[in-house]
N, CA and C atoms of all chains as a GROMACS GRO file, in nm:
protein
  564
    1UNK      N    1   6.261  -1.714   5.288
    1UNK     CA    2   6.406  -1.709   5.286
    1UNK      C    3   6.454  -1.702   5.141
    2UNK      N    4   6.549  -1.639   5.098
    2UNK     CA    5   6.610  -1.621   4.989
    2UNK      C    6   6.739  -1.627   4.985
    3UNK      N    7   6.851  -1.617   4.882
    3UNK     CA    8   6.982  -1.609   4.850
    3UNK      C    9   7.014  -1.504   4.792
    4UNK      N   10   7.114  -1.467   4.898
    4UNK     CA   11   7.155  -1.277   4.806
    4UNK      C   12   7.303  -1.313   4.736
    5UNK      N   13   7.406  -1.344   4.854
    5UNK     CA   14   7.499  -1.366   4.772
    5UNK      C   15   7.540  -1.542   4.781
    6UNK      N   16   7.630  -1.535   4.662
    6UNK     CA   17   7.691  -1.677   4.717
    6UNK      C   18   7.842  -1.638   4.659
    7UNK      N   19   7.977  -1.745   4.758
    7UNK     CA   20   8.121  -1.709   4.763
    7UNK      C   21   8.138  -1.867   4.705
    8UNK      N   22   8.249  -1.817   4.607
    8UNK     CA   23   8.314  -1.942   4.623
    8UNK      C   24   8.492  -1.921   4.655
    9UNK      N   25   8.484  -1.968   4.800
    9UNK     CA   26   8.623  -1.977   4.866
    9UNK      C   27   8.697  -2.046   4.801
   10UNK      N   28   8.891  -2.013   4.833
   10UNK     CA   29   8.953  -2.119   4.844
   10UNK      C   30   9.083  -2.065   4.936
   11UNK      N   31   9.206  -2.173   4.959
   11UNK     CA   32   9.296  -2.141   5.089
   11UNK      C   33   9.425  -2.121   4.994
   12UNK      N   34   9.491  -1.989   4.970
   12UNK     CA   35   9.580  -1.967   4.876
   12UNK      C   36   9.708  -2.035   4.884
   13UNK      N   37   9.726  -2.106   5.023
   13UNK     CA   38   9.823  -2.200   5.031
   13UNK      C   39   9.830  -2.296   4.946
   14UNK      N   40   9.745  -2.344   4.904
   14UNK     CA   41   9.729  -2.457   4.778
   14UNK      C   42   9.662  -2.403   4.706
   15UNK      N   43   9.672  -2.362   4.633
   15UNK     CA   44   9.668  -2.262   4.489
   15UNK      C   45   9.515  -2.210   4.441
   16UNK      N   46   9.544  -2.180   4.348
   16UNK     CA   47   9.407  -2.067   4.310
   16UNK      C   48   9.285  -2.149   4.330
   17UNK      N   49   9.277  -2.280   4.358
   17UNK     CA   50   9.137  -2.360   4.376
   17UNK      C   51   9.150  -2.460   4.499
   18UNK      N   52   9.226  -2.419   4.559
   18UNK     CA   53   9.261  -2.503   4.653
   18UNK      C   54   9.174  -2.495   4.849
   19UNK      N   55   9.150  -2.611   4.833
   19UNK     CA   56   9.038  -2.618   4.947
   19UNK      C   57   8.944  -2.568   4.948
   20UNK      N   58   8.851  -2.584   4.802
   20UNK     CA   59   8.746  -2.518   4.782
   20UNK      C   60   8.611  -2.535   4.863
   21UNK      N   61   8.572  -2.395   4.888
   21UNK     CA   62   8.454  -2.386   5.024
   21UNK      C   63   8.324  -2.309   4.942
   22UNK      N   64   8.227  -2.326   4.999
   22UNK     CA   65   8.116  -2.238   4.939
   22UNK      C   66   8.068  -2.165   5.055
   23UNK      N   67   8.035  -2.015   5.059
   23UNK     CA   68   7.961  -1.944   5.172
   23UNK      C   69   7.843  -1.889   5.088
   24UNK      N   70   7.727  -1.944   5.158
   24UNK     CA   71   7.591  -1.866   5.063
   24UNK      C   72   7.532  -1.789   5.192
   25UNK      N   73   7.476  -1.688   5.151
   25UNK     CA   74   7.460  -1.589   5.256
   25UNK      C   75   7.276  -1.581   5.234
   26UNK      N   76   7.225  -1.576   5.322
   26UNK     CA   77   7.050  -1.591   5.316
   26UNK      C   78   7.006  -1.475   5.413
   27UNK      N   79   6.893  -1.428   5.346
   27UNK     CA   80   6.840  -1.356   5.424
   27UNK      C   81   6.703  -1.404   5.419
   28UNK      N   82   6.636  -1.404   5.601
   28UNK     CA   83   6.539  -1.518   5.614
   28UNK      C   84   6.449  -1.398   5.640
   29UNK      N   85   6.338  -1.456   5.671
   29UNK     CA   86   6.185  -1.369   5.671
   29UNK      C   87   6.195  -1.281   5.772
   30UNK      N   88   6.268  -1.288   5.892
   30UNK     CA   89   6.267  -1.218   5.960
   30UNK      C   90   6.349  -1.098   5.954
   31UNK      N   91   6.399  -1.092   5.829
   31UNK     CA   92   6.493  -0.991   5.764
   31UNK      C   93   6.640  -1.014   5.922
   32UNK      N   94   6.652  -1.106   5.877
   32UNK     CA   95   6.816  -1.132   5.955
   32UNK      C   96   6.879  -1.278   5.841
   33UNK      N   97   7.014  -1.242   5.874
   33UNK     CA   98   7.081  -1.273   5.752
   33UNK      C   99   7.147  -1.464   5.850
   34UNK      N  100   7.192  -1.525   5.735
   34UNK     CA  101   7.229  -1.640   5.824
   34UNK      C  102   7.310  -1.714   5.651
   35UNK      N  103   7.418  -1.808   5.690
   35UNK     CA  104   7.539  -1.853   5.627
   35UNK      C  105   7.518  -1.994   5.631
   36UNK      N  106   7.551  -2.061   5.511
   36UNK     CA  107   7.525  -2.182   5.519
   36UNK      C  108   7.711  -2.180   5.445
   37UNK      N  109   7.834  -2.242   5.534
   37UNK     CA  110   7.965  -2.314   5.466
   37UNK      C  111   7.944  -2.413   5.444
   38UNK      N  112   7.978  -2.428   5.347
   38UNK     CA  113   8.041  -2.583   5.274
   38UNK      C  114   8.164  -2.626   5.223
   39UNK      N  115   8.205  -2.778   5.228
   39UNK     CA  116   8.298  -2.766   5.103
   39UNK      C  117   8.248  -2.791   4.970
   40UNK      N  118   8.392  -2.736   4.892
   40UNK     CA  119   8.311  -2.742   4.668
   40UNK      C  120   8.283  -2.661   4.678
   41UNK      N  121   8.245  -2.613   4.540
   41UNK     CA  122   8.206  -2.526   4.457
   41UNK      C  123   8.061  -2.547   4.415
   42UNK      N  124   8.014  -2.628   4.414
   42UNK     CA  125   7.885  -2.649   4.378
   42UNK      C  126   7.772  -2.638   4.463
   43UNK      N  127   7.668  -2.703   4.430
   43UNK     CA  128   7.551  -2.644   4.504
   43UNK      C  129   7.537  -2.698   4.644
   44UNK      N  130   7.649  -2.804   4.673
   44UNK     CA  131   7.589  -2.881   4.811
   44UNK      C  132   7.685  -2.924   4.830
   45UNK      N  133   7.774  -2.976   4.947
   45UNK     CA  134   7.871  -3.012   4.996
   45UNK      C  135   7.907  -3.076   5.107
   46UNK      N  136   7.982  -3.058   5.210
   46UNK     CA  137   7.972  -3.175   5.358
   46UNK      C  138   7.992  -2.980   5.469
   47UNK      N  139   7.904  -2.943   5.499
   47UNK     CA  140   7.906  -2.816   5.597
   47UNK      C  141   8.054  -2.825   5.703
   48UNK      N  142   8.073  -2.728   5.658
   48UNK     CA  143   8.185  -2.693   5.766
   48UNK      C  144   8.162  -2.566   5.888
   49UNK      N  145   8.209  -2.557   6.001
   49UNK     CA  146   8.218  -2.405   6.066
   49UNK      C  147   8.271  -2.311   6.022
   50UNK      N  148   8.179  -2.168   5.991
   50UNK     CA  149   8.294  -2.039   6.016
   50UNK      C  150   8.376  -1.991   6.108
   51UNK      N  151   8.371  -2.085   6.187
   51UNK     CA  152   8.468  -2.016   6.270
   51UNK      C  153   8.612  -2.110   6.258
   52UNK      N  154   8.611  -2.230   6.108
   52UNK     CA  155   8.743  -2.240   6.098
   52UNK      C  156   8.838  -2.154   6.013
   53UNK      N  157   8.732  -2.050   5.987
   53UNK     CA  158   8.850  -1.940   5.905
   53UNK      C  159   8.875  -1.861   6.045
   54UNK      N  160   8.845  -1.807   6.125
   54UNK     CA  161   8.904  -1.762   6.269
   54UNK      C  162   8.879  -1.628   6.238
   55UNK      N  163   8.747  -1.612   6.150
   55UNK     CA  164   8.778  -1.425   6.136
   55UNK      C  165   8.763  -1.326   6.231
   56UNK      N  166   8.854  -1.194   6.250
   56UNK     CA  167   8.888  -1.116   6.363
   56UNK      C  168   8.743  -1.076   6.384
   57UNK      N  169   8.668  -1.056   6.291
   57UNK     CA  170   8.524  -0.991   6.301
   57UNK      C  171   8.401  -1.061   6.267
   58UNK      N  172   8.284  -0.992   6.287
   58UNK     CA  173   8.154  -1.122   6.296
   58UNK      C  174   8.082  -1.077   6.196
   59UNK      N  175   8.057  -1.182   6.118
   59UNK     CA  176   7.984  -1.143   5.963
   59UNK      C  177   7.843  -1.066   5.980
   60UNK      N  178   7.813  -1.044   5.914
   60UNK     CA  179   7.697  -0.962   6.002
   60UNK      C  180   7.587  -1.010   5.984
   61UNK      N  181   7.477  -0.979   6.069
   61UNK     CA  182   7.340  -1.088   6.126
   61UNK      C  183   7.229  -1.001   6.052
   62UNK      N  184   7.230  -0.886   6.107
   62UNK     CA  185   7.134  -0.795   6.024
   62UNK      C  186   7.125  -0.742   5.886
   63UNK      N  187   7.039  -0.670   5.818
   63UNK     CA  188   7.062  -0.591   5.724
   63UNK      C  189   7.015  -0.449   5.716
   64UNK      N  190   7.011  -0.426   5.840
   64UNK     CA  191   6.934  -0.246   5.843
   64UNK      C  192   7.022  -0.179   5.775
   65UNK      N  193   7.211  -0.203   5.790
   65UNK     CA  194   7.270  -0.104   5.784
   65UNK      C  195   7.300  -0.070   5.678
   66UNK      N  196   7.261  -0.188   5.576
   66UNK     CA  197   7.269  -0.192   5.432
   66UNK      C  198   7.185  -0.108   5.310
   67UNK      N  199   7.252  -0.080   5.257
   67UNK     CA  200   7.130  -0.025   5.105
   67UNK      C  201   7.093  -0.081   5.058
   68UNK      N  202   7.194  -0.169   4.980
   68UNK     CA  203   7.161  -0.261   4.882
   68UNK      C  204   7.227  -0.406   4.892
   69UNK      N  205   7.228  -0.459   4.797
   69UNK     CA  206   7.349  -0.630   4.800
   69UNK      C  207   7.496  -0.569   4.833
   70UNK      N  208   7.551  -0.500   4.745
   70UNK     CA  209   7.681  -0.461   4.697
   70UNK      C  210   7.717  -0.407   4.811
   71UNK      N  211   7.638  -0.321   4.908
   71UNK     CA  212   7.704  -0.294   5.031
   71UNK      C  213   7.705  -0.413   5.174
   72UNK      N  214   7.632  -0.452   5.116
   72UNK     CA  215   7.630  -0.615   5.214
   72UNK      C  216   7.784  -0.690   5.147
   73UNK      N  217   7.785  -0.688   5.006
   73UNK     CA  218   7.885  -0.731   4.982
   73UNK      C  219   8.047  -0.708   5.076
   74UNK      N  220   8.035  -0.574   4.989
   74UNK     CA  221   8.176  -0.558   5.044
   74UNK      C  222   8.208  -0.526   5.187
   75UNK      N  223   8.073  -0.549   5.294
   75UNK     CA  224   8.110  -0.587   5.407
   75UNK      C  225   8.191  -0.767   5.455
   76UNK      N  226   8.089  -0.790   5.360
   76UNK     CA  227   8.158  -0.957   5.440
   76UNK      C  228   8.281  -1.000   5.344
   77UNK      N  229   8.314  -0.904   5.242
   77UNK     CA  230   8.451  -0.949   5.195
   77UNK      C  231   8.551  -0.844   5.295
   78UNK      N  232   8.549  -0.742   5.322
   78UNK     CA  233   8.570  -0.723   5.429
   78UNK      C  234   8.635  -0.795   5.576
   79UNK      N  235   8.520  -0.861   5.621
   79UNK     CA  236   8.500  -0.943   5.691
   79UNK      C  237   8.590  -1.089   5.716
   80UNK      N  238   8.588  -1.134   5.555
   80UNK     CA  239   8.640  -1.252   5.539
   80UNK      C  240   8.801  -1.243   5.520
   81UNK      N  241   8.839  -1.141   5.491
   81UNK     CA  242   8.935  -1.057   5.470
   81UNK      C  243   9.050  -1.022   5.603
   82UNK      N  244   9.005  -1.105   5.744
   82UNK     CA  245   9.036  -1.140   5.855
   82UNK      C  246   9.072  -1.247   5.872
   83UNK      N  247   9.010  -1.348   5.810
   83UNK     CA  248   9.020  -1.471   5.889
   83UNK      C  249   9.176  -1.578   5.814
   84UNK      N  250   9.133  -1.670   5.828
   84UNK     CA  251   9.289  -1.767   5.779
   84UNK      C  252   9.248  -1.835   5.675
   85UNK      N  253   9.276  -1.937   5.632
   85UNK     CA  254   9.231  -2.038   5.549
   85UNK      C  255   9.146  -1.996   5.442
   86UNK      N  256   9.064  -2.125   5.358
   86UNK     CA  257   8.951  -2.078   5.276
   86UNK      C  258   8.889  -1.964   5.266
   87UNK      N  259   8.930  -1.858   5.281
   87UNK     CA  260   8.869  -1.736   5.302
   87UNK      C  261   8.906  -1.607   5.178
   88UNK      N  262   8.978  -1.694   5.091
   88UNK     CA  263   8.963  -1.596   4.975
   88UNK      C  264   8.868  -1.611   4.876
   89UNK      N  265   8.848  -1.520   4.798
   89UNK     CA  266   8.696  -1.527   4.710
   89UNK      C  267   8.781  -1.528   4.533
   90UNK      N  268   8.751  -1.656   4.538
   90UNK     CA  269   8.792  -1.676   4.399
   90UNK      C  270   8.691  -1.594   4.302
   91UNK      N  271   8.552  -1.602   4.355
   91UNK     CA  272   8.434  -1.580   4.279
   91UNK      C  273   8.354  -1.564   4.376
   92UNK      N  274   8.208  -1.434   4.283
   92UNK     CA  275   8.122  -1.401   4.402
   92UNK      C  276   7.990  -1.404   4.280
   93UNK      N  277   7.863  -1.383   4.358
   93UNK     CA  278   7.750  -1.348   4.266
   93UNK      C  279   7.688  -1.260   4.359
   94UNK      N  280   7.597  -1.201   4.339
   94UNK     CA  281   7.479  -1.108   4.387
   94UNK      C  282   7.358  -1.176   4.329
   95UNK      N  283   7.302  -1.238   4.394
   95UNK     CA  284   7.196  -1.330   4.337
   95UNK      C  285   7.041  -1.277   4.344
   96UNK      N  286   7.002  -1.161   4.453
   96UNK     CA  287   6.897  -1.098   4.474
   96UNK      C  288   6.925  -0.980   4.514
   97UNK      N  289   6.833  -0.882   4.518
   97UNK     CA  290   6.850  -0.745   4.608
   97UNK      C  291   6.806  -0.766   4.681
   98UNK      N  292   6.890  -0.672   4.781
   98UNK     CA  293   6.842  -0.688   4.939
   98UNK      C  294   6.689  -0.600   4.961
   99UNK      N  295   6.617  -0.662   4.965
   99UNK     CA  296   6.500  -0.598   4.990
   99UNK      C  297   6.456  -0.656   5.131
  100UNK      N  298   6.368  -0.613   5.208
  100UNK     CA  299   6.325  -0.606   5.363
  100UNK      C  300   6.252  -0.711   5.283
  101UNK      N  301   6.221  -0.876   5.340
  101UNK     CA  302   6.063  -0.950   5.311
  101UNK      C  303   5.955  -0.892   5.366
  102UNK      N  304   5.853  -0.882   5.349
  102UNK     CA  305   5.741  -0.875   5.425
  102UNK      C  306   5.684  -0.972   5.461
  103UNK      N  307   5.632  -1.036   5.616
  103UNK     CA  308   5.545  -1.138   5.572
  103UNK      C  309   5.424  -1.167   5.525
  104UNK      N  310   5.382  -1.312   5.518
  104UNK     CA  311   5.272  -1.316   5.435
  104UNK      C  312   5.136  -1.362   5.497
  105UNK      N  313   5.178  -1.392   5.666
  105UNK     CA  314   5.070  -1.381   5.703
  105UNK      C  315   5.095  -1.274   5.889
  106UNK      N  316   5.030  -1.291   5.967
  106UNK     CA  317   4.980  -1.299   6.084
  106UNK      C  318   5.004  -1.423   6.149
  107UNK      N  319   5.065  -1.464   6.264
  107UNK     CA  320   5.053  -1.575   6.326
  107UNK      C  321   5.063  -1.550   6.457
  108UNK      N  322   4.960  -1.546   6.517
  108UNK     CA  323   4.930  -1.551   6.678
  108UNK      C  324   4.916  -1.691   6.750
  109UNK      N  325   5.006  -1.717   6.862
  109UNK     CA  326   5.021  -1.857   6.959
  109UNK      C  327   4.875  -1.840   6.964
  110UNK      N  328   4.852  -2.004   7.003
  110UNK     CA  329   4.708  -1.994   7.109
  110UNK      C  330   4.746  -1.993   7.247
  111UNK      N  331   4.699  -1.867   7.313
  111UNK     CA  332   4.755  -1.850   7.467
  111UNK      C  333   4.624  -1.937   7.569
  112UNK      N  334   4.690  -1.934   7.695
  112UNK     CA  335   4.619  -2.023   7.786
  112UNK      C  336   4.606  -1.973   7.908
  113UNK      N  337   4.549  -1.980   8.002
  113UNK     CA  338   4.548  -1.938   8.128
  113UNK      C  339   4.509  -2.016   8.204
  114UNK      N  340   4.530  -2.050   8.361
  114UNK     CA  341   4.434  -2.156   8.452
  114UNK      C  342   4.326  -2.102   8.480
  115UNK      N  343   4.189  -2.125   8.530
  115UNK     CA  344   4.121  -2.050   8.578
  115UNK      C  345   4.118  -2.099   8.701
  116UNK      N  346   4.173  -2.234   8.772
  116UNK     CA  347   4.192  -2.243   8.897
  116UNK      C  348   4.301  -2.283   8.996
  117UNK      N  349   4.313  -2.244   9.073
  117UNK     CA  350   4.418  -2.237   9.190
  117UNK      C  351   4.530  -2.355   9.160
  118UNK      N  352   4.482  -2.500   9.178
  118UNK     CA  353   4.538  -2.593   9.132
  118UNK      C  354   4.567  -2.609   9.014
  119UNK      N  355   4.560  -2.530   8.892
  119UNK     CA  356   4.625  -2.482   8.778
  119UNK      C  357   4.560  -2.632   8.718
  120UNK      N  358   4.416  -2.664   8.688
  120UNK     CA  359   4.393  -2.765   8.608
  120UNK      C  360   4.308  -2.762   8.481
  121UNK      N  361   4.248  -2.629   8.543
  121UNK     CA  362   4.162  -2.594   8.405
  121UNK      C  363   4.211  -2.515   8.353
  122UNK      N  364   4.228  -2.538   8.170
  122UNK     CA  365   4.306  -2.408   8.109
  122UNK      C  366   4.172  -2.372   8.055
  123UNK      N  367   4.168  -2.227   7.996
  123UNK     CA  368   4.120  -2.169   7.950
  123UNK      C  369   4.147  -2.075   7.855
  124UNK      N  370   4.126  -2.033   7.772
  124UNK     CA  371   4.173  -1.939   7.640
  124UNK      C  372   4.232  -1.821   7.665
  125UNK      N  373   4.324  -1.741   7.698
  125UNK     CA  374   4.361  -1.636   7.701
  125UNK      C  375   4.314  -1.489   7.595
  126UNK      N  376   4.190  -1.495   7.562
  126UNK     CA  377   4.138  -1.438   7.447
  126UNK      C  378   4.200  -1.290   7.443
  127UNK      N  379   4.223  -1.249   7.602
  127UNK     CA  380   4.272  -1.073   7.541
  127UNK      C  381   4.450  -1.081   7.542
  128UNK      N  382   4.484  -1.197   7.544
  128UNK     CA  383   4.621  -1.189   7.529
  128UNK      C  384   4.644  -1.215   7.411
  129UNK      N  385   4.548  -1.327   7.295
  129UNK     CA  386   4.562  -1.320   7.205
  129UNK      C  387   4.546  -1.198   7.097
  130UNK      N  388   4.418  -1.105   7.169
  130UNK     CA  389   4.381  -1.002   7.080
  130UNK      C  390   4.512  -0.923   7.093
  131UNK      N  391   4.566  -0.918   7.191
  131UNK     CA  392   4.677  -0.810   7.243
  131UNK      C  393   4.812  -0.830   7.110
  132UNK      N  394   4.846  -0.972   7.123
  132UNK     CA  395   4.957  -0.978   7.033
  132UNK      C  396   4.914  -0.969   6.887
  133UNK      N  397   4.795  -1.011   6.877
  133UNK     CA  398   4.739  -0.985   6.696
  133UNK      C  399   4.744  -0.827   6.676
  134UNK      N  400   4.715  -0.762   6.780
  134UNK     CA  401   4.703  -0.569   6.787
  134UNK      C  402   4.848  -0.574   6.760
  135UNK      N  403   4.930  -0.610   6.815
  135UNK     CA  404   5.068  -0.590   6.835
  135UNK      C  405   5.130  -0.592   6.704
  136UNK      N  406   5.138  -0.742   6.682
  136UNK     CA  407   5.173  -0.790   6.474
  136UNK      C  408   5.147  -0.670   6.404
  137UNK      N  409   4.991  -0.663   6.417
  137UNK     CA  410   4.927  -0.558   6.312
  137UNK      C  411   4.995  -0.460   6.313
  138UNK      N  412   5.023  -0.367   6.392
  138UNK     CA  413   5.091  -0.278   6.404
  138UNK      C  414   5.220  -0.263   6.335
  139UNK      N  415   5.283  -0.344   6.395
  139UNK     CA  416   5.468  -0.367   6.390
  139UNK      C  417   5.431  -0.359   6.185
  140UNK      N  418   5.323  -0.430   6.138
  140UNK     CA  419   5.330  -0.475   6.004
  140UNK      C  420   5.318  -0.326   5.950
  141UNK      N  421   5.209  -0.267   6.015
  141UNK     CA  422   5.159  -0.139   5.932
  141UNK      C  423   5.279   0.014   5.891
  142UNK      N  424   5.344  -0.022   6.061
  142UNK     CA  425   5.447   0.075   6.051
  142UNK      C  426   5.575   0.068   6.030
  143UNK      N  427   5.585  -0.081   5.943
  143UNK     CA  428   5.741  -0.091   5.923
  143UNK      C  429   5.774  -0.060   5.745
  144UNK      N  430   4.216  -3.919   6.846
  144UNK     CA  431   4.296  -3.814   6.951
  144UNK      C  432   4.237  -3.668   6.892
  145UNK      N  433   4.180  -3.584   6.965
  145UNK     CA  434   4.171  -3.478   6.905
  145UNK      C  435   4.301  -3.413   6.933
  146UNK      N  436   4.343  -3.296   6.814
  146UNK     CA  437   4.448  -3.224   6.823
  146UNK      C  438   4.345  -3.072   6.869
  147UNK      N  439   4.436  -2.959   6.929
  147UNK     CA  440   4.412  -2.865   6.942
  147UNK      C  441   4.506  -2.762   6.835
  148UNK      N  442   4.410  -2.659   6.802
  148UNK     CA  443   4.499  -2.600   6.739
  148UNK      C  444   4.578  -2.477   6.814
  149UNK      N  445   4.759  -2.495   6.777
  149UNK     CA  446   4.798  -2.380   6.848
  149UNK      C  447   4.844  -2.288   6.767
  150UNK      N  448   4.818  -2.238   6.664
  150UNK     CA  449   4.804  -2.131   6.632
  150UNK      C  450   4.677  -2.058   6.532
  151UNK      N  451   4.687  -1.915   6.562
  151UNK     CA  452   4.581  -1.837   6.424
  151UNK      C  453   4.650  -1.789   6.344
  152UNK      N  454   4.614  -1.799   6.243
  152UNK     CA  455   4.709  -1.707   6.117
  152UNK      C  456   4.571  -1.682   6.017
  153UNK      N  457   4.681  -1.523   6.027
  153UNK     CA  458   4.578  -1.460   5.922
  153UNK      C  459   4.669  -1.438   5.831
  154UNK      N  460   4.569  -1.433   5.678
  154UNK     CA  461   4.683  -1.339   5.572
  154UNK      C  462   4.680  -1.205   5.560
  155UNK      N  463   4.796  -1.160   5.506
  155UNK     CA  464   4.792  -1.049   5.498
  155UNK      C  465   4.675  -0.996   5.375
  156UNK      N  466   4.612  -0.888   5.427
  156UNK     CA  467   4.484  -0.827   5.323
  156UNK      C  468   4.576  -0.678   5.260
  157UNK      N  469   4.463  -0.663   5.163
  157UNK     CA  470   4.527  -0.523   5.073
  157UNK      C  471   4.423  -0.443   5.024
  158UNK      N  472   4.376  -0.289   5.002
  158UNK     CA  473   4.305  -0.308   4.907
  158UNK      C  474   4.370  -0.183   4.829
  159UNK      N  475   4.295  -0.138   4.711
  159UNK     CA  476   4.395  -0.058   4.645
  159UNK      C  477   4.340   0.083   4.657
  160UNK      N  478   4.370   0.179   4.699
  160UNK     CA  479   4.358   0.294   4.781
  160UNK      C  480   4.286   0.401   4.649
  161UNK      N  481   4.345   0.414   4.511
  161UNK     CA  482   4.312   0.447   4.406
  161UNK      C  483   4.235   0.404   4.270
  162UNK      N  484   4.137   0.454   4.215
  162UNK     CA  485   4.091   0.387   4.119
  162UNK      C  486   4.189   0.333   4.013
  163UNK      N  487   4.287   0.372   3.972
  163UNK     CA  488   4.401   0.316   3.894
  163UNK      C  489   4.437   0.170   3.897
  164UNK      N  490   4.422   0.146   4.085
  164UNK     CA  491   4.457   0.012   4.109
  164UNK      C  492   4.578   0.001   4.108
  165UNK      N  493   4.657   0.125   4.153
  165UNK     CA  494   4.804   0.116   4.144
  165UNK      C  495   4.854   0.135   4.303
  166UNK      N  496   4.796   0.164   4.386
  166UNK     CA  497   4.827   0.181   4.554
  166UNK      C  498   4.788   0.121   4.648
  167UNK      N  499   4.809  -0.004   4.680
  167UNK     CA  500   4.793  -0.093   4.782
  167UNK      C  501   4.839  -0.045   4.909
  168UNK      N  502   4.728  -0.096   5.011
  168UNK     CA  503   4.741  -0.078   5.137
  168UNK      C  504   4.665  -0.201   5.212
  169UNK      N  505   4.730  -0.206   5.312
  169UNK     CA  506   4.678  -0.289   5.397
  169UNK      C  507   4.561  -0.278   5.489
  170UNK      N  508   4.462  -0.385   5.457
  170UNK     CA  509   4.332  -0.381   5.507
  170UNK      C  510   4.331  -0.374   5.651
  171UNK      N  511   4.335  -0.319   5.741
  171UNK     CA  512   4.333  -0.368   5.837
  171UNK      C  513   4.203  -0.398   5.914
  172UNK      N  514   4.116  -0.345   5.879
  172UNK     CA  515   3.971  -0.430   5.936
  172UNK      C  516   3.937  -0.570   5.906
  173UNK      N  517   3.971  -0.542   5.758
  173UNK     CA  518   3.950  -0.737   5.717
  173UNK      C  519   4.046  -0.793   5.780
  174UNK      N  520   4.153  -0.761   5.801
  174UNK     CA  521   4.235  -0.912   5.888
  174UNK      C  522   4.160  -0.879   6.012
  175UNK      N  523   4.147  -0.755   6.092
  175UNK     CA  524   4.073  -0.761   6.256
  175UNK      C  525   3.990  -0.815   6.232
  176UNK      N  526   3.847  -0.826   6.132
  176UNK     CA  527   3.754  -0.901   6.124
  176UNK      C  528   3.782  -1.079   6.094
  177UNK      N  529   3.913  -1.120   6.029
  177UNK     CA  530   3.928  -1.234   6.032
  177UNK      C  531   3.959  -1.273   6.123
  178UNK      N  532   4.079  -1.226   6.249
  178UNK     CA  533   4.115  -1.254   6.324
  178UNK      C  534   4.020  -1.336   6.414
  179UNK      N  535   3.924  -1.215   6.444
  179UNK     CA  536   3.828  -1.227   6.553
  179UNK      C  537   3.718  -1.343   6.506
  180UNK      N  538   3.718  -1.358   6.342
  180UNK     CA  539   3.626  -1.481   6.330
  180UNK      C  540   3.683  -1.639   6.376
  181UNK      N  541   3.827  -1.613   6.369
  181UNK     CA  542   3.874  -1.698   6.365
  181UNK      C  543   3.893  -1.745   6.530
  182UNK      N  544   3.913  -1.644   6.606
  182UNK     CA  545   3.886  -1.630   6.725
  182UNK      C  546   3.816  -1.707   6.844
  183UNK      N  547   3.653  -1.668   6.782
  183UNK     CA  548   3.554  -1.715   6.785
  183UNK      C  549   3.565  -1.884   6.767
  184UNK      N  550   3.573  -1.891   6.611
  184UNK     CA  551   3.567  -2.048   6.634
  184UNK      C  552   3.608  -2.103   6.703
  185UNK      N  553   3.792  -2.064   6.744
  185UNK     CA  554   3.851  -2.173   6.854
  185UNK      C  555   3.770  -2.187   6.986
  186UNK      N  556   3.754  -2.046   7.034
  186UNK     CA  557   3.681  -2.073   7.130
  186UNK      C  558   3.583  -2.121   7.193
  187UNK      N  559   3.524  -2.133   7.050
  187UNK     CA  560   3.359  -2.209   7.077
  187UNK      C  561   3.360  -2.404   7.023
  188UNK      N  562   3.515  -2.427   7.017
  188UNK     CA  563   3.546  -2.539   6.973
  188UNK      C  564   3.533  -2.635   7.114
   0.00000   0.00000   0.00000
């Protein structure tokens, strides 16, 4: 997981620093994006919901549709650009490029099967495991 | 108490496709070959 951008909100009803919020925007290994609000300006705060800015539209989860940061950007200012409250951007950063992660390993469940009627003996599911390790491999090779 | 293990993880392998050492690619026999060693052990655990 990493940090692409980070916002620092505030609610223009009470003035240029007023009701200061933080939105840091992450993009996790699974290359899908996820929001951590706060209040302050600083690095840590008491979490609040996005959905108390009420924005008309939904920040966005993915990043396929993106090129780079800057177009991720000016989607969720965009975005924020809907809602009520804390939702203006006093200040912004671009903290990483959006690059796809790759992961860093392989991780296959250990699967199970009964081998009898009364479902008491498990046993290894060995070609279900080979099946989803074929599967990973793949998805890895051709993405 | 014995624990069982529930998962395998492999890492990702590479090797470099050119003598330069500038084109990485992914091994994919060495992880199938790890996989399956790894495989093995559980099963024979």
């Amino acid at each position: 997981m990493k940090r692409i951008i980070i916002y620092r909100l505030y609610d223009s009803t009470y003035g240029e620093q007023g009701n200061a919020k933080t939105l840091s925007v992450l993009l996790n290994d699974d290359n899908c994006l996820s929001y951590i609000y706060y209040g302050g300006w600083q690095d840590s705060g008491m979490g609040f919901s996005i959905s108390n800015m009420q924005l008309q539209k939904s920040l966005p989860t993915s990043i396929s549709r993106f090129k780079n940061s800057n177009e991720l950007h000016e989607e969720i200012k965009s975005v924020l650009a809907t809602g009520l409250g804390a939702n203006k951007i006093n200040y912004y950063e671009i903290l990483n490029e959006l690059k796809q992660t790759k992961p860093s390993s392989i991780k296959v469940k250990t699967l199970y099967y009964y081998s009898d009627e009364e479902e008491t003996i498990k046993v290894y599911d060995v070609e279900a495991m080979r099946e989803e390790f074929e599967s990973q491999l793949n998805q890895l090779i051709n993405s | 108490m014995e624990t069982k293990q529930n998962t395998i993880q492999i890492d990702i392998m590479y090797y470099y496709s050119d003598e330069a050492e500038t084109l990485m690619v992914y091994d994919e026999e060495a992880m199938r070959e790890e996989f399956e060693s790894q495989l093995t052990k559980l099963t024979n655990n």
